[in-house]
ZADREN-478329 format. One line per field, with one value per residue: x negated, y negated, z of N, C-alpha, C, O in turn; residue in one letter. Coordinates in pm, whole numbers. Each point is the difference from the previous one (the first is absolute). Example, Ala and Ser with C-alpha at 12.3 -4.5 7.8 and 13.67 -1.06 7.14 Angstrom:
2
n_px	c(-1319 | 139)
n_py	c(569 | -107)
n_pz	c(780 | -138)
ca_px	c(89 | -82)
ca_py	c(-119 | -119)
ca_pz	c(0 | 6)
c_px	c(-90 | 77)
c_py	c(-120 | -109)
c_pz	c(0 | 73)
o_px	c(-104 | -51)
o_py	c(2 | -111)
o_pz	c(66 | 17)
code	c(A | S)
END
This chain:
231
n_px	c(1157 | 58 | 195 | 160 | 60 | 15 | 173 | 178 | 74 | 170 | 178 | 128 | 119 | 162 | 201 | 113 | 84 | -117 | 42 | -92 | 196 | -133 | 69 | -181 | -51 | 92 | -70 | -271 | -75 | 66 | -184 | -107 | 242 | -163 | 121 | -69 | -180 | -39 | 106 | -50 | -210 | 77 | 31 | -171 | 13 | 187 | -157 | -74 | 60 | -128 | 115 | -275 | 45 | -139 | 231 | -132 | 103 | 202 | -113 | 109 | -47 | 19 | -201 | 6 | -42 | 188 | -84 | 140 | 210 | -81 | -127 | 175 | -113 | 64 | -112 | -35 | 232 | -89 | -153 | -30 | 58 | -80 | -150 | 97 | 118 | -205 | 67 | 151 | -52 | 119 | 262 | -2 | 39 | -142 | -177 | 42 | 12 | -250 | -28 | 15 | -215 | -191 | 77 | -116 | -181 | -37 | 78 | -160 | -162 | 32 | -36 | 228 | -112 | -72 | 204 | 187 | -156 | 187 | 180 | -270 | 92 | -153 | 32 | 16 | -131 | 133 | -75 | -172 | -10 | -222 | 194 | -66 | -166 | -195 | 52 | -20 | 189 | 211 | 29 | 110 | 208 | 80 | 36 | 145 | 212 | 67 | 92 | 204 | -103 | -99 | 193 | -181 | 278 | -211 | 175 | -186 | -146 | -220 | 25 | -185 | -84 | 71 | -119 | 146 | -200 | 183 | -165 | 114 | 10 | 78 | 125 | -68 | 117 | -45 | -5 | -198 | -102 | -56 | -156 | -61 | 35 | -174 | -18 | 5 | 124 | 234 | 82 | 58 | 232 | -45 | 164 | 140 | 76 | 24 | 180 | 17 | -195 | 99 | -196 | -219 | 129 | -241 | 202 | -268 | -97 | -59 | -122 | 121 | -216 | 20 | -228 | 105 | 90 | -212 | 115 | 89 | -222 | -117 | 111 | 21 | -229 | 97 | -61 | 117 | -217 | -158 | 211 | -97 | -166 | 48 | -193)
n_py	c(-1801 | 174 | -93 | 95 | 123 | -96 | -10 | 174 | -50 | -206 | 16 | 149 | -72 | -196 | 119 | 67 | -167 | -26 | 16 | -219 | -35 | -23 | -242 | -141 | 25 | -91 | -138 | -18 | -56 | -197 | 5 | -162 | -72 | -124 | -126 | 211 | -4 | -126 | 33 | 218 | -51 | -75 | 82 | 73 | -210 | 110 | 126 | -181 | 51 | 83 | -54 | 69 | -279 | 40 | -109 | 174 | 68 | -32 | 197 | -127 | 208 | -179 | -9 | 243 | -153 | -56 | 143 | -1 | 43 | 215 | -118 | 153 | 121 | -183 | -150 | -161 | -164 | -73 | -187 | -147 | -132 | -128 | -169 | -216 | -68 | -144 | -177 | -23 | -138 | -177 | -8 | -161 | 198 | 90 | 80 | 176 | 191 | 137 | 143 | 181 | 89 | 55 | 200 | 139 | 78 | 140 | 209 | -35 | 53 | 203 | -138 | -98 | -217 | -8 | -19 | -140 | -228 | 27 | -99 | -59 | -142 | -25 | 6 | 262 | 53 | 182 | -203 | -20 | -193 | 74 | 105 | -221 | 170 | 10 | -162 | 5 | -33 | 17 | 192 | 88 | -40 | 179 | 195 | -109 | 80 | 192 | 126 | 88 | 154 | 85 | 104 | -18 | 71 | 32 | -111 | 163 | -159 | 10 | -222 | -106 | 168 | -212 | 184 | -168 | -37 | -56 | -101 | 79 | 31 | 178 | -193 | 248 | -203 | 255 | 117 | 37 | -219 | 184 | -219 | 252 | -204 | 50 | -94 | 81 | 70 | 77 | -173 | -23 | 40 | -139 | -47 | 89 | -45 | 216 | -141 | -78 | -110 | -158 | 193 | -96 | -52 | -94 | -83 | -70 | 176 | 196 | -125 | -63 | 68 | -253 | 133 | -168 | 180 | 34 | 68 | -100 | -15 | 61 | -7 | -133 | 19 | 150 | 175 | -186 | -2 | 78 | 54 | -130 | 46 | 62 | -48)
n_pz	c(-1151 | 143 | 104 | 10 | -163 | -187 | 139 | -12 | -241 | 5 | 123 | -80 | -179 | 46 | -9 | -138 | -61 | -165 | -207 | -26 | 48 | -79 | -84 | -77 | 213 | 176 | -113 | 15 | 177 | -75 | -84 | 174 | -24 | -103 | -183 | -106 | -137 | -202 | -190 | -132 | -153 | -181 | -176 | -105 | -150 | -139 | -132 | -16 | -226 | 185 | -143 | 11 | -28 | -171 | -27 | -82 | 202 | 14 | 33 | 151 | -23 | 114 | 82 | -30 | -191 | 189 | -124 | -203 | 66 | 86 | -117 | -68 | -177 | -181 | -44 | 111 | -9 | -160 | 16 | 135 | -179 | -192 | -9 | 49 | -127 | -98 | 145 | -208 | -156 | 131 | -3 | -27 | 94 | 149 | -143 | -113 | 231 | -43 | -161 | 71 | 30 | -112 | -151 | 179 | 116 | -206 | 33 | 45 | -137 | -115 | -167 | 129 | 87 | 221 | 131 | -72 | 20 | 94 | -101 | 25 | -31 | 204 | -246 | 128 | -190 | -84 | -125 | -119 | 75 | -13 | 8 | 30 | -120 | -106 | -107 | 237 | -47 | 0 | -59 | -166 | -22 | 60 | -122 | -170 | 35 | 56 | -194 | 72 | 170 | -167 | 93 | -145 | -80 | -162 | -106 | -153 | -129 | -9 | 49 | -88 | 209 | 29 | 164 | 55 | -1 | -53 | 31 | 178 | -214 | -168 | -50 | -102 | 20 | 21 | -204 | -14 | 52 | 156 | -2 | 101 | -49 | -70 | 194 | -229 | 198 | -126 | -20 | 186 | -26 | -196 | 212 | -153 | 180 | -71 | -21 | -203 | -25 | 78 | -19 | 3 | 191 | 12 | 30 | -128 | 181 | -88 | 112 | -95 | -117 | 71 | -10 | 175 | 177 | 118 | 193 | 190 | 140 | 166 | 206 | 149 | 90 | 158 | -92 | -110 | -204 | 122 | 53 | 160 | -31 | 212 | -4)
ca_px	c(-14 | 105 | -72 | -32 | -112 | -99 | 15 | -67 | -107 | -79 | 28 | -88 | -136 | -59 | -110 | -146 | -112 | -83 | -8 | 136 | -3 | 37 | 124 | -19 | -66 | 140 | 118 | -51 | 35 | 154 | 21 | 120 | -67 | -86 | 18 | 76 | -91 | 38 | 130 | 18 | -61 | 52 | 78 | -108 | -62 | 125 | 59 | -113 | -138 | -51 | -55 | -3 | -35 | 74 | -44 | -70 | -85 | -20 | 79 | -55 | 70 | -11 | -43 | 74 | 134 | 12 | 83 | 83 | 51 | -52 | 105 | -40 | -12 | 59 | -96 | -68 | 71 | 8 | -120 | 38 | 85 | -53 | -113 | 116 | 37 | -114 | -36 | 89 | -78 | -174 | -21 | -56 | 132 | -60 | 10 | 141 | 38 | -16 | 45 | 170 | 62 | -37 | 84 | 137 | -55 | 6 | 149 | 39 | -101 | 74 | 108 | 82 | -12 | -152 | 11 | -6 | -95 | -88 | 35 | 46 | 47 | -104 | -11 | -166 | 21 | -75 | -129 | -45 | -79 | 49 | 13 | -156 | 63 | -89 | 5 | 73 | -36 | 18 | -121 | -155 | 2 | -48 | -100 | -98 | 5 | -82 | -153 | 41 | -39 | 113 | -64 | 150 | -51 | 12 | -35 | -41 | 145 | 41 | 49 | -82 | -17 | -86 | 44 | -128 | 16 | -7 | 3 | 155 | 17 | 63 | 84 | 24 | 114 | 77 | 120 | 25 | -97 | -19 | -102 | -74 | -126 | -84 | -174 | -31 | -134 | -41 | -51 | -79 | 34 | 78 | 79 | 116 | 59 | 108 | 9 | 123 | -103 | -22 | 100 | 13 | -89 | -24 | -101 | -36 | -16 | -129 | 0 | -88 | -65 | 25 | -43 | -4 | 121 | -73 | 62 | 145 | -50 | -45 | 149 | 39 | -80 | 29 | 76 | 119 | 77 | 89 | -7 | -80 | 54 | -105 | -34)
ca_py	c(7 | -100 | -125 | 52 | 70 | -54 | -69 | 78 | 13 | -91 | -4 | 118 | 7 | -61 | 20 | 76 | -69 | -53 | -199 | -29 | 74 | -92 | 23 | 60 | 111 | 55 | 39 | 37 | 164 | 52 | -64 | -93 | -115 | -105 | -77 | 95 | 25 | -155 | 79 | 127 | -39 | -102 | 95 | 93 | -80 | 17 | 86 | 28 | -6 | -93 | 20 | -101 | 40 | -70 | 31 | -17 | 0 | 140 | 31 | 82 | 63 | -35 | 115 | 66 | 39 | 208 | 66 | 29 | 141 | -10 | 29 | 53 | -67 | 104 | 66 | 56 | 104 | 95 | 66 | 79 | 93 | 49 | 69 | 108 | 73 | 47 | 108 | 136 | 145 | 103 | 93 | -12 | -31 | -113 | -148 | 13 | -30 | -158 | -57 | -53 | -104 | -88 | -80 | -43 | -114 | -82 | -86 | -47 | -158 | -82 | -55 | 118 | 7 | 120 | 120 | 75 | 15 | 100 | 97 | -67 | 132 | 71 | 167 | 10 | 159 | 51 | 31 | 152 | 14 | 126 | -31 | 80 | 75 | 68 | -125 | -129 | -120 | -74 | 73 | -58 | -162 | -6 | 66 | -42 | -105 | 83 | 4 | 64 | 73 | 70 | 134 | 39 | 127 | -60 | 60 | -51 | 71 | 149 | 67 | 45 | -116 | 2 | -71 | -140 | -137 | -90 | -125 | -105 | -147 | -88 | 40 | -86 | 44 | -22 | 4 | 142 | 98 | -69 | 79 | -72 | -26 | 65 | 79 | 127 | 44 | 84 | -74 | -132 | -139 | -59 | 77 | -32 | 100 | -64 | 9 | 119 | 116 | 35 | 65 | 2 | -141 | -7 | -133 | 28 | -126 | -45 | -68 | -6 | -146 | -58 | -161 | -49 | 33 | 65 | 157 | -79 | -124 | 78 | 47 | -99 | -4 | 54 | 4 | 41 | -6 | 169 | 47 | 132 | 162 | 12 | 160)
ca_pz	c(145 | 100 | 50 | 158 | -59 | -17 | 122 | 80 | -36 | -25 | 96 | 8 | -91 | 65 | 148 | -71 | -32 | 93 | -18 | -37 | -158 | -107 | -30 | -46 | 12 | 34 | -129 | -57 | 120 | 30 | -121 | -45 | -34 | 141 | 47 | 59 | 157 | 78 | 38 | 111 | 149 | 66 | 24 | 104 | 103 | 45 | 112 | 90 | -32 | -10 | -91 | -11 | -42 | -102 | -159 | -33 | 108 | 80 | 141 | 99 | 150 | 82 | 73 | 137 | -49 | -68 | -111 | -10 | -10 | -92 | -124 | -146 | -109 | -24 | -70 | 103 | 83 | -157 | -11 | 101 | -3 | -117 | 56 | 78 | -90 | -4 | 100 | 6 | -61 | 66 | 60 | 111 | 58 | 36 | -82 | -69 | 64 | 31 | -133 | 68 | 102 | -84 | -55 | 98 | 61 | -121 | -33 | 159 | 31 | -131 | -25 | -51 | -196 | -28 | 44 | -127 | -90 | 53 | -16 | -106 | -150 | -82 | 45 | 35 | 4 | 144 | -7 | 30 | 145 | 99 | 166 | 113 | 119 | 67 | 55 | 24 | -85 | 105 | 131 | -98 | -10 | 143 | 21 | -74 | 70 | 132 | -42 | -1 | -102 | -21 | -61 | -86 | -139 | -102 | -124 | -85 | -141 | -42 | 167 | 83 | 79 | 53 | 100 | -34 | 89 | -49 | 27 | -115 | -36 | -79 | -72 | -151 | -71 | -122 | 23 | 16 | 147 | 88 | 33 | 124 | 7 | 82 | 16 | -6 | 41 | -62 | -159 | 70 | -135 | -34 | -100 | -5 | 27 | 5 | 149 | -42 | -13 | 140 | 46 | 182 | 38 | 163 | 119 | 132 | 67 | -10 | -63 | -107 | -20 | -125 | 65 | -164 | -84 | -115 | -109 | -56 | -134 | -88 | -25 | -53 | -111 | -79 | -129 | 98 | -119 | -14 | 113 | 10 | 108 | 53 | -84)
c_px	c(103 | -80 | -32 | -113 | -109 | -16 | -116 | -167 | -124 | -49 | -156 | -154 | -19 | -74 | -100 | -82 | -90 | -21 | 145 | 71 | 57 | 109 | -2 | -88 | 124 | 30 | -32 | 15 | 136 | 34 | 147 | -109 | -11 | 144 | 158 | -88 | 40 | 135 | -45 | -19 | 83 | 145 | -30 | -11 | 107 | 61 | -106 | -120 | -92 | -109 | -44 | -119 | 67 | -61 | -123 | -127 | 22 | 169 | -48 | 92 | 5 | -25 | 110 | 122 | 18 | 169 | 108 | 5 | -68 | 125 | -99 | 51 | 149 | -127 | -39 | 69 | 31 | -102 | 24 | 137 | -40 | -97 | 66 | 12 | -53 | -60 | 32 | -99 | -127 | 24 | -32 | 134 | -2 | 12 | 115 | 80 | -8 | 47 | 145 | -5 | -41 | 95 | 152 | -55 | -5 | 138 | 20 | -29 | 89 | 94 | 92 | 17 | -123 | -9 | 13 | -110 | -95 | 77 | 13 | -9 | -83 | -11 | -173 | 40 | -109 | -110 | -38 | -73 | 67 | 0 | -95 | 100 | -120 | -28 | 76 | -49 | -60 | -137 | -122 | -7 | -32 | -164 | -104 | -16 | -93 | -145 | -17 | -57 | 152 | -53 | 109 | -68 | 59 | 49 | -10 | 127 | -3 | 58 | -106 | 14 | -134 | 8 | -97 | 63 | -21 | 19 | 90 | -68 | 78 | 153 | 57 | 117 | 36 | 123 | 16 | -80 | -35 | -112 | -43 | -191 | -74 | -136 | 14 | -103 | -80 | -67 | -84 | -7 | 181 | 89 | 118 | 98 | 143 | 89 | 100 | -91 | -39 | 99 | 21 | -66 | 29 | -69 | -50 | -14 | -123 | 10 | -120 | -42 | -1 | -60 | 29 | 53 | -68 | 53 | 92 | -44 | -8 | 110 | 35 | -12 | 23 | 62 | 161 | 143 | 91 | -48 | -133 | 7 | -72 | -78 | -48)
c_py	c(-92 | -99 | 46 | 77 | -111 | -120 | 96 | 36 | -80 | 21 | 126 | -95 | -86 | 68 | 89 | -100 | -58 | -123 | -20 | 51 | -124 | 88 | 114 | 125 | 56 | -31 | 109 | 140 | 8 | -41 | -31 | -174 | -85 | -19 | 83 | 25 | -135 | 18 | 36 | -76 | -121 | 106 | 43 | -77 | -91 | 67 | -5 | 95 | -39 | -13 | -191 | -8 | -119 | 37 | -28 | -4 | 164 | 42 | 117 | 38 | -3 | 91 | 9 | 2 | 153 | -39 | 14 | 159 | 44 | 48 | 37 | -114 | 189 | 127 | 68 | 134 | 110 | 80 | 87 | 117 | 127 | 97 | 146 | 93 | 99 | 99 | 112 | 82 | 31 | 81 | -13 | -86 | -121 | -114 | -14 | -108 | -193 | -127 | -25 | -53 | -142 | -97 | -35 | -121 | -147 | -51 | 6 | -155 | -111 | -48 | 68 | -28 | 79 | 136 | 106 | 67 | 144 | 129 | -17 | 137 | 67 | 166 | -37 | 160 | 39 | 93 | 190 | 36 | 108 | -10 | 136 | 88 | 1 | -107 | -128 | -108 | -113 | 10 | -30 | -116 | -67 | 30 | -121 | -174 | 4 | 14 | 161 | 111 | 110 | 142 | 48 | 122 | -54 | 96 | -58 | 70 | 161 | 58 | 68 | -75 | -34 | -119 | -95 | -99 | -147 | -158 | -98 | -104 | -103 | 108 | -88 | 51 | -4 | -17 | 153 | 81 | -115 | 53 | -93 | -31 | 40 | 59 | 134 | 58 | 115 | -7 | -115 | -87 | -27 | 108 | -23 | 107 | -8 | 60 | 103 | 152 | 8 | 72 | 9 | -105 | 7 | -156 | 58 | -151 | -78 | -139 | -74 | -162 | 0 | -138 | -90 | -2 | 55 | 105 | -28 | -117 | 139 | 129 | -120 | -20 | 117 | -30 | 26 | 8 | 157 | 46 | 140 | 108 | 41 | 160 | 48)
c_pz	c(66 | 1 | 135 | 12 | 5 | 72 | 101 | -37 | 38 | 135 | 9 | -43 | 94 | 114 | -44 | -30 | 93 | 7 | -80 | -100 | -147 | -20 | -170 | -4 | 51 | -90 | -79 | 62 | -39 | -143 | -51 | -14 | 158 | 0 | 103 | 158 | 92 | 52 | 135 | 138 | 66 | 61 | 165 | 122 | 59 | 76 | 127 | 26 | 16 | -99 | -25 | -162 | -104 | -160 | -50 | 82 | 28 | 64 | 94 | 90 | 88 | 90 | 78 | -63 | -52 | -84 | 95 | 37 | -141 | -140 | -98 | -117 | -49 | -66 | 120 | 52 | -112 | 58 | 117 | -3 | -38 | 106 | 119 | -66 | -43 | 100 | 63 | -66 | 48 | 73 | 174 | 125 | 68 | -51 | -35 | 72 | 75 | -113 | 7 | 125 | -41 | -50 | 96 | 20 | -64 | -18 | 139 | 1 | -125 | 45 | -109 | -147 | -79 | 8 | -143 | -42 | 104 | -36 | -178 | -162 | -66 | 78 | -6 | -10 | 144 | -62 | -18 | 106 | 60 | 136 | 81 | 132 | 67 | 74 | 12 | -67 | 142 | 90 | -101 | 10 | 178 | -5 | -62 | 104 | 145 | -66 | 67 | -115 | -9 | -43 | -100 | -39 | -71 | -89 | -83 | -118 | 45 | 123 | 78 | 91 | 68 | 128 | -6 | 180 | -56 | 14 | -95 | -23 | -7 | -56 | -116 | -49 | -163 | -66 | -21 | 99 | 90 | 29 | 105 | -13 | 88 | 4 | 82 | 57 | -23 | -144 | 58 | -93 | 52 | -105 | -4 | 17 | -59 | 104 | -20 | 6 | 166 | 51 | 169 | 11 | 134 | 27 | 76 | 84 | -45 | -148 | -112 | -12 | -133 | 3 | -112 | -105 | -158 | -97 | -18 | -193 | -113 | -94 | -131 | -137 | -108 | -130 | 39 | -90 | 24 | 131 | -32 | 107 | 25 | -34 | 117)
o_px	c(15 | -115 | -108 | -81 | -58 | -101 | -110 | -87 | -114 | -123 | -109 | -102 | -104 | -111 | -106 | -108 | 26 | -30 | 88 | -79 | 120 | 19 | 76 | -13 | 20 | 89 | 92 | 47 | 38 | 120 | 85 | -121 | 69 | 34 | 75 | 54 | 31 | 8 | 1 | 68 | -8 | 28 | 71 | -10 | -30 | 87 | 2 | -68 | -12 | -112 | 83 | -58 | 94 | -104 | -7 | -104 | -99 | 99 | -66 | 67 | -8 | 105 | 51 | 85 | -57 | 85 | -12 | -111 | 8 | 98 | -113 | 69 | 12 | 27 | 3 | -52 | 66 | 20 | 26 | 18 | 15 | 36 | -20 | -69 | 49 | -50 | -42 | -17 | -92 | -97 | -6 | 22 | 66 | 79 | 44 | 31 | 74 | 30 | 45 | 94 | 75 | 11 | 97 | 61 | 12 | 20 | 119 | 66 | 14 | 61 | -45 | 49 | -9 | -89 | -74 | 2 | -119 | -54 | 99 | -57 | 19 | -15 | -63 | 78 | -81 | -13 | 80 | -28 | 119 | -93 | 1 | 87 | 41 | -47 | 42 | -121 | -113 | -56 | -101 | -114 | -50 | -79 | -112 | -94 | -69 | -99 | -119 | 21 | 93 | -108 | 118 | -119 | 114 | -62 | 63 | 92 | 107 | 12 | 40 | 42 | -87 | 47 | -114 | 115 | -119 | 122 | -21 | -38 | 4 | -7 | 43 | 3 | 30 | 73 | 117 | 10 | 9 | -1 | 3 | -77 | 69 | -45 | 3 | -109 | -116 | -69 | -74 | -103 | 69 | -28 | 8 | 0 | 53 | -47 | 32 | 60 | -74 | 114 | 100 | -90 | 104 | -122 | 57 | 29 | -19 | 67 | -115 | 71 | -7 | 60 | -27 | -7 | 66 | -30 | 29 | 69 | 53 | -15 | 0 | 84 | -35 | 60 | 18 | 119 | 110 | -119 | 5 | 110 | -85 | 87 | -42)
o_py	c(-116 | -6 | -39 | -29 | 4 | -59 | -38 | 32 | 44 | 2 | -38 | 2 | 39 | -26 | -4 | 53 | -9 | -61 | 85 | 48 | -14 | 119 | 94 | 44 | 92 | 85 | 65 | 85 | 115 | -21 | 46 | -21 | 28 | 58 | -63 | 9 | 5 | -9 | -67 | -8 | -8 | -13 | -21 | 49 | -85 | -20 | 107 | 13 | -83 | 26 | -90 | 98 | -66 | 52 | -122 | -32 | 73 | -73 | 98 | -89 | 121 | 64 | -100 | 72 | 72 | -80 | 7 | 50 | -76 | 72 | -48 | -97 | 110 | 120 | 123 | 109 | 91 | 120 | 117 | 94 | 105 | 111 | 120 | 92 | 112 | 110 | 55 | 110 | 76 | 58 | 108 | -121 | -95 | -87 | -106 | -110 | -92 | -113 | -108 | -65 | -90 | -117 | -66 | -97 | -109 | -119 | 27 | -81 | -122 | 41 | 66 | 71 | 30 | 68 | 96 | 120 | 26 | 105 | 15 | 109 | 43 | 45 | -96 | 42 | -59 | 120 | 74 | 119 | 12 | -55 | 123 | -33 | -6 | 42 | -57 | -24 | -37 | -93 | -55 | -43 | -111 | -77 | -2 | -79 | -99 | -48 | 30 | -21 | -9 | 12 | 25 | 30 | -45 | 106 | -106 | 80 | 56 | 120 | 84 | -113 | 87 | -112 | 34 | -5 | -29 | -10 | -63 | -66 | -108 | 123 | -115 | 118 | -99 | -71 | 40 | 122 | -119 | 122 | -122 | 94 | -8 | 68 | 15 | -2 | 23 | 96 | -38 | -58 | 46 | 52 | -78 | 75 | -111 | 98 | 78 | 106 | 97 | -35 | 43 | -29 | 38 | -15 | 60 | -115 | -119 | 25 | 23 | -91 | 91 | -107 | 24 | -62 | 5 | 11 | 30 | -23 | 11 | 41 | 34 | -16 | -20 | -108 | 100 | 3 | 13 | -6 | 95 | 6 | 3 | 87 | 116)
o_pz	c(-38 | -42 | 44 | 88 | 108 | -37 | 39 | 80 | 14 | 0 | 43 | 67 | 51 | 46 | 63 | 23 | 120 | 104 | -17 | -82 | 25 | 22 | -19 | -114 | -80 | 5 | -49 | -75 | 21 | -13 | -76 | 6 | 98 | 103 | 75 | 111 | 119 | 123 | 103 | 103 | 122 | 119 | 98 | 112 | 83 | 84 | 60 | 101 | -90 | 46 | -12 | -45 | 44 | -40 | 13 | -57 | 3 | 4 | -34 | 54 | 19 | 8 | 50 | 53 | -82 | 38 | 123 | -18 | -97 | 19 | -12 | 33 | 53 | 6 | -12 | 24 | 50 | 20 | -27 | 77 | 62 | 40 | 12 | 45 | 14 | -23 | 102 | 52 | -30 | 50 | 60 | -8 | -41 | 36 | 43 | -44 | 33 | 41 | -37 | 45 | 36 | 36 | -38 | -46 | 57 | -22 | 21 | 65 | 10 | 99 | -95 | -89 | -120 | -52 | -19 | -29 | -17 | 34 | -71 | -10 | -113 | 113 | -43 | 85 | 72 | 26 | 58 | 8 | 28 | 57 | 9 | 81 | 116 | 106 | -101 | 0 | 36 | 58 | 44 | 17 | 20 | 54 | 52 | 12 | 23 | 55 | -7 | -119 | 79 | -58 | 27 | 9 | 19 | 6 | -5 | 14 | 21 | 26 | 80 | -24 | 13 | -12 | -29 | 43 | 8 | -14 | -104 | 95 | 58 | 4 | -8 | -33 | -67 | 68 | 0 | 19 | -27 | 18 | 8 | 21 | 101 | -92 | 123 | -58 | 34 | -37 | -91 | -32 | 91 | -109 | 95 | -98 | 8 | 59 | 90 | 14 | 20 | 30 | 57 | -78 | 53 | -5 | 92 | -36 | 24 | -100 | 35 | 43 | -83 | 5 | -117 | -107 | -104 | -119 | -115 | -99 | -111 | -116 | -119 | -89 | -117 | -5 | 70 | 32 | -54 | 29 | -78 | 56 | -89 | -10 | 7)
code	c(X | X | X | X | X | X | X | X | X | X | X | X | X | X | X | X | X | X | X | X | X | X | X | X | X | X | X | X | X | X | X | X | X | X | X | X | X | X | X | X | X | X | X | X | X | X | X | X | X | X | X | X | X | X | X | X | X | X | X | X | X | X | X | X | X | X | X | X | X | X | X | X | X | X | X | X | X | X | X | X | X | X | X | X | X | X | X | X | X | X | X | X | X | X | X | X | X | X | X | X | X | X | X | X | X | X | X | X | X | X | X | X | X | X | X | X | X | X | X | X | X | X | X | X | X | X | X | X | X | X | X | X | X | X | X | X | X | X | X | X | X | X | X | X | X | X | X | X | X | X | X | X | X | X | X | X | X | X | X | X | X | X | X | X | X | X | X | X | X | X | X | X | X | X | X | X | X | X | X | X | X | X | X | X | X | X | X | X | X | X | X | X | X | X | X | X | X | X | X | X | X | X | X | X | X | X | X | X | X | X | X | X | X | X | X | X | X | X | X | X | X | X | X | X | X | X | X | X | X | X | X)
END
């Protein structure tokens, strides 16, 4: 880890705590040694930090101190590249789109010795996910956010259809399907759609309850080892 990296760290774990932190409980979160944390923090408290507090008693953050411009760890700006990346096989334009503006915004904020690590050397294949004609990605992911019932025609494997109104839950990404979670008012259960099998979709206005967030727990709770499909 940079040294800058874990400067910024100590900095995080202090204001997360609630009482003081020993020099050795921060060595132990960043596993390095008390006498690299004694370093950091006198480091920290150079630069005006206010960080109060002494060896073998504690340290503490001083309320109302804000951070620096926020900065990534190199691990961090990989991950975000990477995930970018990733979000090409769902298919879904929208997200795609927002994922490059993502990583503009990201080397907008770096510094020009950081900038490399976002255009960093990892291929990501573009996945077997089939691209949804019968429905907007974008508009399901609106629909689950609103709570928004939806009227789709479904087809099952043998291409039969059947017209259902249904309550978005949830969306589970594989690396070969994309299924929309949902309370089926035609089956009055819990079923998984996959979204490449929606051949027409309608947002109605009418909207749906979820006290408790009870059928989202219960979605949840499903088995989520193999995408299932709705019969």
């Amino acid at each position: 880890m940079r040294r800058a990296d874990r400067l910024f760290d100590v900095i995080q774990i202090l204001r997360a705590a609630r009482k003081p932190m020993t020099a050795a409980a921060i060595a132990e979160e960043l596993e390095v040694t008390v006498r690299t944390v004694y370093r950091d923090v006198a480091t920290l408290q150079a630069r005006r930090v206010p960080i109060e507090g002494a060896a073998g008693v504690g340290y503490v953050l001083r309320k109302g101190f804000d951070l620096p411009p926020l900065m990534f760890t190199i691990d961090e700006i990989e991950a975000i590249a990477v995930g970018a990346r990733l979000v090409k096989r769902l298919r879904d334009r929208a997200l795609t789109h927002a994922s490059a503006r993502v990583l503009e915004k990201v080397t907008t904020i770096l510094p020009q010795s950081l900038r490399g690590h976002v255009d960093a050397p990892f291929y990501v294949s573009r996945g077997d996910t089939a691209t949804p004609r019968g429905v907007d990605a974008a508009a399901l992911r609106a629909a689950i956010r609103d709570r928004r019932k939806m009227r789709i025609t479904y087809r099952d494997e043998q291409a039969r259809r059947t017209r259902r109104t249904i309550w978005p839950l949830a969306m589970a990404y594989y690396v070969d399907v994309t299924l929309v979670g949902a309370w089926c008012e035609l089956r009055r259960d819990l079923r998984n759609f996959r979204i490449e099998r929606i051949a027409e979709s309608t947002v109605l206005a009418d909207q749906f309850e979820d006290p408790k967030g009870r059928l989202l727990a219960q979605w949840r709770a499903l088995p989520k080892e193999a995408p299932g499909v709705a019969p």
